[in-house]
Structures are given as C-alpha cells and as structure tokens.
C-alpha positions as CSV (number, residue, x, y, z in Angstrom):
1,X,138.1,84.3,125.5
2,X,137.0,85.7,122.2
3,X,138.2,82.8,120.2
4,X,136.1,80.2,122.6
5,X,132.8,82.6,122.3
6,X,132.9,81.8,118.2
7,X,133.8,78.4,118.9
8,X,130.7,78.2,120.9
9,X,128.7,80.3,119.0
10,X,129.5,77.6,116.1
11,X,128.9,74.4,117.7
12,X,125.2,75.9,118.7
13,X,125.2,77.2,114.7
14,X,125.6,73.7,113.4
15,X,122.7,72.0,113.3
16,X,121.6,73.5,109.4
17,X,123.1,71.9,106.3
18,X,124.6,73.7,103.4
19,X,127.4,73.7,101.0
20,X,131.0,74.7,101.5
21,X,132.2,77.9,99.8
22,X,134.8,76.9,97.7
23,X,138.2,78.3,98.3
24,X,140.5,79.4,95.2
25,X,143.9,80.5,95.2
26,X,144.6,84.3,93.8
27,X,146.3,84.5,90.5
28,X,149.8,86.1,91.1
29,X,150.1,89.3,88.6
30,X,153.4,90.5,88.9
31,X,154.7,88.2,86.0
32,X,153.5,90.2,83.6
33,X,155.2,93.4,85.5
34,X,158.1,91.0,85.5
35,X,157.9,91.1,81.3
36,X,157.2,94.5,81.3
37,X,159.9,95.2,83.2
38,X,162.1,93.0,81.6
39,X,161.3,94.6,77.8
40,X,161.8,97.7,79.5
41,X,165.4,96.8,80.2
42,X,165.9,96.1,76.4
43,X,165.2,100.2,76.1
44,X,167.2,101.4,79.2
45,X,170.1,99.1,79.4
46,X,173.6,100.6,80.2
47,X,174.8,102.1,77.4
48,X,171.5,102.0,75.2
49,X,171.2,105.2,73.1
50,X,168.0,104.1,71.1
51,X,164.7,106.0,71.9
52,X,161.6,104.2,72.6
53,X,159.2,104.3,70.0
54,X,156.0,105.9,70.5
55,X,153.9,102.7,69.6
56,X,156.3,100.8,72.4
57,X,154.9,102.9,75.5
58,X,152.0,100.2,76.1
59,X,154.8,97.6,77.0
60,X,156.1,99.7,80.1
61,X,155.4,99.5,83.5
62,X,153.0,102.5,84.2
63,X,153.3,104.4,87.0
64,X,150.8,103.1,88.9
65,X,152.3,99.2,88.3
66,X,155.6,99.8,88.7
67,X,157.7,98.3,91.6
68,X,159.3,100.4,94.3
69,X,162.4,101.9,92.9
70,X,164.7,100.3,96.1
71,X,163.4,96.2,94.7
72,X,165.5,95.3,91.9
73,X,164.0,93.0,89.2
74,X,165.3,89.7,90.7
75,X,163.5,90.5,94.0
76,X,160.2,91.2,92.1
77,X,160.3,87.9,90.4
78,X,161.2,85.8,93.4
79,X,158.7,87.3,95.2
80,X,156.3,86.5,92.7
81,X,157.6,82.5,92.8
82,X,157.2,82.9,96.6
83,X,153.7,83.6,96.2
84,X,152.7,81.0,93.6
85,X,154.0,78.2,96.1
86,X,152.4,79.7,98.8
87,X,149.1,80.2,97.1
88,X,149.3,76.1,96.0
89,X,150.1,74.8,99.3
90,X,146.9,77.0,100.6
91,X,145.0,75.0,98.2
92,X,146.1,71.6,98.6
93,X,146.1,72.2,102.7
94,X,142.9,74.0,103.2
95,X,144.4,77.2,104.4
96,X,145.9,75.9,107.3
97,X,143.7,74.1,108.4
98,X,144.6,70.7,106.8
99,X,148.5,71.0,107.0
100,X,150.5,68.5,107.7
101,X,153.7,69.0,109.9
102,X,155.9,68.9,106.5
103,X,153.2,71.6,105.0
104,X,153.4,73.7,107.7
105,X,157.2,73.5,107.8
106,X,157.4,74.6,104.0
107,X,155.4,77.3,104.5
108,X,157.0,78.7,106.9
109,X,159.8,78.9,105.0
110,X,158.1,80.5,102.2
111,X,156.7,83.4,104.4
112,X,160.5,83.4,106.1
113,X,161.9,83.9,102.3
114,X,159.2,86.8,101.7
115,X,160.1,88.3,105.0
116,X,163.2,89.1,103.7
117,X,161.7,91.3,100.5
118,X,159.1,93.5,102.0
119,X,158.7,96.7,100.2
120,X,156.5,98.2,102.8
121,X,159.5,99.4,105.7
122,X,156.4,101.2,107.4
123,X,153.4,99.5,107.3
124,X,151.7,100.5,110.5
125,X,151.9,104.1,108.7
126,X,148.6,106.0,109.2
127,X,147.2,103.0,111.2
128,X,145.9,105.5,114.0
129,X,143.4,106.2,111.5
130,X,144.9,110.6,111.9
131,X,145.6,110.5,108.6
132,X,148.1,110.0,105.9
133,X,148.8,106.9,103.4
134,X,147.6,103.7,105.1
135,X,149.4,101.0,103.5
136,X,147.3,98.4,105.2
137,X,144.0,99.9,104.4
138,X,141.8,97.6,102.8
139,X,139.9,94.2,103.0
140,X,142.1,91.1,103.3
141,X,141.4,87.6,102.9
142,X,142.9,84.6,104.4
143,X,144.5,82.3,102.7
144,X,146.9,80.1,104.8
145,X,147.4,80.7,108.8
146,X,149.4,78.6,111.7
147,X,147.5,80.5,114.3
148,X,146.5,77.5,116.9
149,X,143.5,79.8,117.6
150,X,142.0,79.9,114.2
151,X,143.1,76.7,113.1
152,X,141.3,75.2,115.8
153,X,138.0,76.6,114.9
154,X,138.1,74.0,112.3
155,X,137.9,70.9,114.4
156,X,134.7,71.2,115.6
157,X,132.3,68.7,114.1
158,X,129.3,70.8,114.1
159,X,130.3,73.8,112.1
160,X,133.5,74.6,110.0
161,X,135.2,78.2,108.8
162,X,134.1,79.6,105.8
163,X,135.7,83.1,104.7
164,X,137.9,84.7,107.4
165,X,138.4,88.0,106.6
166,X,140.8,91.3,108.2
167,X,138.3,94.9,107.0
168,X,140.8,97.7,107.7
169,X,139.2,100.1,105.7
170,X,137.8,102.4,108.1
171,X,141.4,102.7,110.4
172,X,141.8,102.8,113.2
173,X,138.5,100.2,113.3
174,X,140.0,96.9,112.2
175,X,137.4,94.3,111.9
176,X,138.4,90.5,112.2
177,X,135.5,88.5,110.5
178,X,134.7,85.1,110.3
179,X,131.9,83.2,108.6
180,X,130.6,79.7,109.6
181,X,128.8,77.2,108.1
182,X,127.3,73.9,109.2
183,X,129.7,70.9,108.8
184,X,126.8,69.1,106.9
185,X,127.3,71.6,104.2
186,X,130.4,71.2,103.1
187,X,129.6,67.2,102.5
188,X,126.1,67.5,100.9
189,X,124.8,69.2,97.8
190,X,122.2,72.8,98.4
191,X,119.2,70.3,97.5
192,X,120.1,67.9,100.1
193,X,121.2,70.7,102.9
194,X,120.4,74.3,101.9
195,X,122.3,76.7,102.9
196,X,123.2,78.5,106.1
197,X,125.8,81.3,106.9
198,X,126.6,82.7,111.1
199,X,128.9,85.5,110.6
200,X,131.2,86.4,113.6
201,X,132.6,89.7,113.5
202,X,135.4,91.1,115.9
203,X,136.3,94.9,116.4
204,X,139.5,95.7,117.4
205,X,141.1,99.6,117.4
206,X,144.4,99.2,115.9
207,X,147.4,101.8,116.9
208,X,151.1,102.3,116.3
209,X,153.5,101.1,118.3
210,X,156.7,103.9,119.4
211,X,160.0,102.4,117.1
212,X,158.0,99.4,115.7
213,X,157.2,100.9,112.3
214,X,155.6,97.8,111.1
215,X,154.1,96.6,114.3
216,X,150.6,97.4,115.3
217,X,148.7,97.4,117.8
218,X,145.4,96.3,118.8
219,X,142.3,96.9,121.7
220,X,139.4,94.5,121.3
221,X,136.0,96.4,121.2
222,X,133.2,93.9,120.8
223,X,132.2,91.0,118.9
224,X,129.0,90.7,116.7
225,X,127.3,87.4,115.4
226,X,125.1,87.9,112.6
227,X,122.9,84.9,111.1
228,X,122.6,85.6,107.4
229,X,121.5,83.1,105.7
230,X,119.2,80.0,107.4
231,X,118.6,76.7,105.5
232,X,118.5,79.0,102.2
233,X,116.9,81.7,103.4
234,X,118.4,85.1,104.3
235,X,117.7,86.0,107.7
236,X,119.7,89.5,107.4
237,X,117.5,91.4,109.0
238,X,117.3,89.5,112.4
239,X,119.1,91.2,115.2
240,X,122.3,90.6,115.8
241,X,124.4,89.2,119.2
242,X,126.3,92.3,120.3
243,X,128.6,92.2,123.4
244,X,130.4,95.0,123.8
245,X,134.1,95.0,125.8
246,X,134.7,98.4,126.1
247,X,132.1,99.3,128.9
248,X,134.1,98.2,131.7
249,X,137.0,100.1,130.5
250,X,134.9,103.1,130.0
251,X,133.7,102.6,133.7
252,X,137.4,102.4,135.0
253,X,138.7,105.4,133.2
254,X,135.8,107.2,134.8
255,X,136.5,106.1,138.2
256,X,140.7,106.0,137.8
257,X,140.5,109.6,139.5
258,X,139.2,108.5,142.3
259,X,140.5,104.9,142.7
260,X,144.4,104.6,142.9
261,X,145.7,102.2,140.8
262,X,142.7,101.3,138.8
263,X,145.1,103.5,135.5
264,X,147.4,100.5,135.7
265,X,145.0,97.9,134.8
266,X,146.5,98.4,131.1
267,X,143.0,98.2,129.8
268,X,144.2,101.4,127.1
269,X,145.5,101.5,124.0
270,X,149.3,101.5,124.5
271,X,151.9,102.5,122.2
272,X,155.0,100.7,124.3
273,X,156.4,98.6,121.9
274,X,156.3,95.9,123.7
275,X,152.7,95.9,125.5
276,X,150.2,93.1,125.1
277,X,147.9,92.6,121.7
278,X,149.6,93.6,118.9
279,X,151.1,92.1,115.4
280,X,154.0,92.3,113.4
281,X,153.8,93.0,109.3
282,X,156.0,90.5,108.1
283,X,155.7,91.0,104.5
284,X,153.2,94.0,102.6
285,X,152.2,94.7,98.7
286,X,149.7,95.5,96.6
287,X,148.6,92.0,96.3
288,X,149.6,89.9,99.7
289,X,150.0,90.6,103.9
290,X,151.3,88.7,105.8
291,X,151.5,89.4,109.6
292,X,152.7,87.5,112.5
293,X,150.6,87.4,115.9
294,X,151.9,88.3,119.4
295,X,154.0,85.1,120.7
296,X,152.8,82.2,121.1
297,X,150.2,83.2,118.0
298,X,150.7,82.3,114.5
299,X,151.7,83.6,111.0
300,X,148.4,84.4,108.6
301,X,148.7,84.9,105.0
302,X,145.8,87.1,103.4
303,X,145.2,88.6,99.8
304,X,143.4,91.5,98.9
305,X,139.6,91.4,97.7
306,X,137.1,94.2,96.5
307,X,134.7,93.0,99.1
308,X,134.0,91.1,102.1
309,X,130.0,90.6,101.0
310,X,128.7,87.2,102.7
C-alpha cells in the first residue's frame, strides 16, 4: 500500500519540469588499505627481524583503517574488486532501474560473492535503538536495487526517482526516503524546465529479530510528502502530507483488554524470527550495505553519505 501511495503521489507531482540529479558511482577506498596493508607485510612477514623505521609509520594501516583482524588480505581485496564492478554496472543500468535480465543476473552474483565476506556477523546489533555499537547507524544511499517495488516507481511517465535514501541515524527510527522529480526534467535543461523536488519519506521502527543476528525487523509508522522545491523555487516551508499508521494500532492495544483476540492482529513489533516485515544484512562495512527484503522483495545495494540534504 505504501509503495502505491508514492506512486500516486508522483504521477499527481509530475506536471513541473526540471533536471535529473545526476547519479555517480562511489570511489572504492580500500585499495589504498590494500597497499598499506601489503607494505605492511614487507615489515611483519614470518621470520622478519627488521624494525620499522620511525619515518615508515605513515605507510601503515591506522587503527581506525585497519580491517577486522578475522579478513585476511585476499578477502579485503576481492571485496574491494566486488565493489568496483558493482558500482559500474549501477552506473551503466541506472541503479536498477535500467537493467537488463543479463545485468541483473551479474549483479546478483556480485552481491552473492560479497555475501560470502561480510565482516559485520552482527549487524542488527544495537538496532533497538537501547544502546550499544550500531553497526548500521548512518545514512545510506542507493545505488543498485532488484526490489520490483522500487524499481517500478521508475516506470511512471510523469515523475521518475531521484535520490532514495535509508536514514538510520536516530535507531530504532529508520527512515526510508525517496525524492521525485518530474519526468520532463531529466530530458530538458533548468532554463527550459526549472526545477522541482516531492520528497516522500517513510518511518519504519526497526527491531532485532531472536537468533537472526543480522536480520531486522521493521513496523511502518507513517509516511510524509514534502514539496521542496517548485519550478525553481523552494517551497520548504509549505506543510507537509502526514498520514500517520500507528493510530489504529494505538487504538487496538487500548481496547485488546477488553476485546479478545484483537492482541493477535500482529499489529506489534515482533521479535519471532520469522514474523512479517523484516530484512536480512547480506553484506555490511564501513563503506557498503547491502540488505535483502522479506521474500518475494529484492536485494538493494546502498553506500554511505554525510548527508541526505535534498
């Protein structure tokens, strides 16, 4: 339902004109922690008995950069060759959203590949938002998805997907966004169709999930769409579309003491592994998540950015 409320709310968006954001692969860093790690090996292989100079400290991992101690060296780089690929099929394929069967099929393969080298063991750590390290706080971006849902928000030919973002920096609050701009943007310059920006936001309270330590699950809480920007002007300050899905469940926990049965609506947060809403962390580091939606959802790919700022 949520999915066809943004659809919706984009076809009736699309009617302004402005200019596509342009989407730009992440650089990968971890080849230069690959060098450093590899001069590193020239001071600490087996049997080594020379000292590292003073003046050589600057070419070794810090402590901050330095991989987990359980991924060898190998790991590290083909991770990093993983992540290349998969950032130049995001560009060439729009995300997702222009894959071909082929494209879709490599990818998968790719995210398979990277699967089978996550350093994060527990990422839904601290998710519950009662403290701890919280290895998935922060703002992600998307960068490739298979998700029928989202992909499908990019056939309408009215309005297409800007930015799609995940904000999990305030757990457990994890806030799907999605921006939209006019289709007649993204094929005309700003002095021929000035800009125009609908941002769709979706709150969701994320929770563990009881011997799933890198699944997580998820409530919806309401859905937001903000205008911010019409025909190049910023319309910020306009109010914003709020519908708000947690009053009826507020209104059966209220009257579940009187009305038996209404606690078995499973309108709660659960922490059953198995219960509805929830996604898998396929693959987490400092740089990349990717996560895999409840069957029949998709795979999404997302980086991390400083800011989610329309």
């Amino acid at each position: 339902m949520v999915n066809q409320l943004l659809l919706l709310a984009a076809l009736l968006w699309g009617s302004a004109h402005l200019e596509a954001d342009a989407f730009a692969a992440p650089p990968s860093h971890l080849a230069r922690r690959g060098f450093r790690a590899c001069v590193s090996r020239v001071y600490f292989a087996e049997g080594a008995a020379e000292e590292v100079a003073p003046e050589d400290y600057d070419l070794l991992p810090s402590e901050e950069e330095s991989a987990p101690a359980d991924r060898d060296e190998s790991e590290i780089v083909r991770a990093a060759e993983l992540k290349r690929q998969l950032y130049q099929l995001a560009a060439s394929y729009d995300r997702g959203f222009g894959a071909t069967p082929k494209a879709r099929a490599e990818a998968d393969d790719i995210l398979s590949q990277l699967a089978d080298l996550n350093p994060t063991p527990f990422a839904a750590n601290g998710i519950d938002g009662e403290g701890g390290e919280v290895p998935l706080k922060a703002i992600w971006r998307m960068v490739w998805t298979s998700a029928f849902d989202v992909v499908s928000l990019g056939a309408s030919p009215f309005a297409a997907p800007s930015a799609i973002y995940q904000d999990i920096t305030n757990p457990p609050i994890a806030t799907n966004i999605i921006d939209f701009i006019p289709r007649a943007q993204t094929f005309f310059p700003s002095s021929i169709a000035p800009p125009s920006l609908l941002r769709a936001e979706v709150s969701t309270r994320a929770s563990s999930r009881n011997g799933k330590p890198n699944r997580v699950g998820l409530v919806f809480e309401g859905i937001k769409l903000r205008p911010i920007e019409l025909l190049g002007q910023k319309v910020d300050n306009l109010p914003s579309l709020d519908i708000d899905f947690t009053w009826p469940r507020n209104l059966i926990e209220r009257l579940a003491d009187f009305v038996p049965g209404l606690d078995s609506l499973g309108l709660n947060q659960s922490d059953d592994a198995d219960a509805p809403g929830y996604f898998d962390v396929e693959y987490l580091d400092e740089e990349l998540l990717v996560i895999r939606q409840q069957a029949p959802g998709g795979v999404f790919a997302l980086v991390k950015v400083d800011s989610c700022e329309p």
